[in-house]
C-alpha positions as CSV (number, residue, x, y, z in Angstrom):
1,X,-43.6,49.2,-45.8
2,X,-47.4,49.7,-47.1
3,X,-46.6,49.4,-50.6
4,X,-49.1,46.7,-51.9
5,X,-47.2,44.1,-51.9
6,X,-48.1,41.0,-49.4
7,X,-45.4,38.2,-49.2
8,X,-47.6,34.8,-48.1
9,X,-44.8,31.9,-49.0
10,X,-41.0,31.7,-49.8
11,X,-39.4,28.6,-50.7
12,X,-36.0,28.3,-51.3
13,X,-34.9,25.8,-54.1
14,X,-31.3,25.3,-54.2
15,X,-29.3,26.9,-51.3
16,X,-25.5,27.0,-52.5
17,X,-22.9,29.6,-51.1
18,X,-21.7,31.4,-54.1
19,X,-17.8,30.2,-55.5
20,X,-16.0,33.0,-53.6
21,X,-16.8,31.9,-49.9
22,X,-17.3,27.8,-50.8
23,X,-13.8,27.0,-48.9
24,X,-14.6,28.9,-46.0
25,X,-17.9,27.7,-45.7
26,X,-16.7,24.1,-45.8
27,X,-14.1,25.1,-43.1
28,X,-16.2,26.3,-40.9
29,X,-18.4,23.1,-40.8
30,X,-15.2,21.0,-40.1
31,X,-14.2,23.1,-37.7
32,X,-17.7,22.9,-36.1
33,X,-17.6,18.5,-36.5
34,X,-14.2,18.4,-34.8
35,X,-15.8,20.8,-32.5
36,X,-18.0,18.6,-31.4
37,X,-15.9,15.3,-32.0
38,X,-13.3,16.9,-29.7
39,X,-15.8,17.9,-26.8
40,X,-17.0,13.8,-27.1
41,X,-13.7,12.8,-26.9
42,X,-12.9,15.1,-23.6
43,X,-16.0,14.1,-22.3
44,X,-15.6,10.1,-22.5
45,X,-11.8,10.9,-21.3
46,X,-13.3,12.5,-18.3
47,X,-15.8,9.7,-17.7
48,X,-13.3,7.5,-17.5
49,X,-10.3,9.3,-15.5
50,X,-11.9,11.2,-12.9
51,X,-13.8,7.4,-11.3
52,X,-10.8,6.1,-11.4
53,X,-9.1,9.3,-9.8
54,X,-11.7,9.0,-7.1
55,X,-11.1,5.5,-6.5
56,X,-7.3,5.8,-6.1
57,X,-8.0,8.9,-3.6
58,X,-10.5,7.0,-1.0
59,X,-8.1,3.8,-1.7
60,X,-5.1,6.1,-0.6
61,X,-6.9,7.5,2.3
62,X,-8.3,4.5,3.9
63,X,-5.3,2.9,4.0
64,X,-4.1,6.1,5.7
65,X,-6.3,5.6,8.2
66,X,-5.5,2.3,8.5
67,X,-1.7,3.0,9.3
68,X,-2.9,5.5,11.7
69,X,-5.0,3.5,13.5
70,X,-2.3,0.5,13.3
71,X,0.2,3.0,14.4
72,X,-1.8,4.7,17.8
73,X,-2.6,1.1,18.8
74,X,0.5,0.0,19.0
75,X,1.8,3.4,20.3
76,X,-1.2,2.4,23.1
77,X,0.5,-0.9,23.5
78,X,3.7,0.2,23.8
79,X,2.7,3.0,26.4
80,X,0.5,0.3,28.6
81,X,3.3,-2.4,28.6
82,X,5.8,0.4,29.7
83,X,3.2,1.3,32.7
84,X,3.3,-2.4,33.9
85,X,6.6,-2.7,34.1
86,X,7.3,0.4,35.4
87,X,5.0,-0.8,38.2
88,X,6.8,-3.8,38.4
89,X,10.0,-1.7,38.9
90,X,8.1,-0.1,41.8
91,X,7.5,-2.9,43.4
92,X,11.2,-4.9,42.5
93,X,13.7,-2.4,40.9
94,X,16.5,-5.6,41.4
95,X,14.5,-8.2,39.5
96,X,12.7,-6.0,36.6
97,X,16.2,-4.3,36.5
98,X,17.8,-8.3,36.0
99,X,14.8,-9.6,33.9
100,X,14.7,-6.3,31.2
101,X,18.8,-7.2,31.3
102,X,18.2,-10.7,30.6
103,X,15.2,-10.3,28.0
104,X,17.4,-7.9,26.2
105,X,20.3,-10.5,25.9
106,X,17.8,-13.0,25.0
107,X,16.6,-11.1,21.9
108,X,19.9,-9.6,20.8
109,X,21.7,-13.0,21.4
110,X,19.0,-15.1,20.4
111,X,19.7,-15.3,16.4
112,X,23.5,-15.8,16.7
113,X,25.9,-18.4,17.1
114,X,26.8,-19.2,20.3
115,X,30.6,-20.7,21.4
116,X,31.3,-20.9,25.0
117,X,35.0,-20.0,26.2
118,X,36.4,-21.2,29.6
119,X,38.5,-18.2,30.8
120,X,39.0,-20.5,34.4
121,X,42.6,-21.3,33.1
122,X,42.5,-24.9,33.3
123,X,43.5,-25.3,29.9
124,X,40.3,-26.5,27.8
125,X,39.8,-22.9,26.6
126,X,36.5,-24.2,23.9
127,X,33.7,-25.6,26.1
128,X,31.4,-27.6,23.9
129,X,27.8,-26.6,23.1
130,X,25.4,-28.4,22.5
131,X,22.6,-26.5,20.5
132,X,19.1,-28.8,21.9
133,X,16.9,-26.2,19.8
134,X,18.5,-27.5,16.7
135,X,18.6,-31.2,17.3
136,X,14.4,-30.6,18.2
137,X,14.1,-28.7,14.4
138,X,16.3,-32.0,13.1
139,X,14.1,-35.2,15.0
140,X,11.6,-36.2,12.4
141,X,7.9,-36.8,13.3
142,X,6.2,-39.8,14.6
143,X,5.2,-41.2,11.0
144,X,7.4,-39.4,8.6
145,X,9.5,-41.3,6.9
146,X,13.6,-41.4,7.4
147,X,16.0,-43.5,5.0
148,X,13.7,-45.4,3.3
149,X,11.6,-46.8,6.2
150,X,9.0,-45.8,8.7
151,X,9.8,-45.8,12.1
């Protein structure tokens, strides 16, 4: 302002807010702490959750992929073993008509119990079966032991 006077230093000796705005002063610097505190806290959350978010994602869509792949091959399969038969039925429509008949019985049959009726009329009516696959599952070993003793 050019009024003589030259200001070269200030030094400030005991910086208090005056007794009026004390409270608010103090709640603005713990607002600015949890501020901060908060914005660390998001930040290590975030750190922590988003990894782990990726992770699941490219876990999820590899083994999407994988099922896709697994499901075209055998799609593939499916459509390549139909092909050779079909050019088996060319060739033979009797047989592969009689063999797709018989491995059909063979895999719906297969699991069940089997009883053999004689409808001849000669009076026996039960034929007896005799299941050879189970009496193979039943033979022990050479070697393993059977009542006590080796064989």
């Amino acid at each position: 302002y050019n009024a003589g006077v030259r200001i070269s230093l200030v030094q400030l000796q005991k910086v208090d807010p005056p007794q009026q705005v004390i409270d608010a002063f103090r709640d603005v610097q713990a607002a600015r702490a949890d501020q901060e505190r908060l914005r660390n806290e998001a930040q290590t959350y975030a750190n922590r959750v988003v990894p782990e978010a990726r992770g699941r994602a490219a876990q999820l869509t590899q083994a999407a992929e994988a099922f896709k792949e697994q499901t075209v091959a055998e799609a593939r399969g499916q459509a390549s073993r139909f092909n050779a038969v079909y050019e088996q039925y060319k060739k033979a429509p009797g047989v592969t008509r009689e063999r797709l008949f018989l491995e059909t019985m063979e895999r719906v049959m297969g699991g069940t119990d089997k009883i053999i009726l004689d409808s001849t009329g000669n009076g026996q009516g039960v034929v007896p079966y005799l299941p050879l696959d189970q009496l193979q599952q039943r033979r022990p070993a050479p070697g393993q032991q059977q009542g006590g003793a080796l064989r």
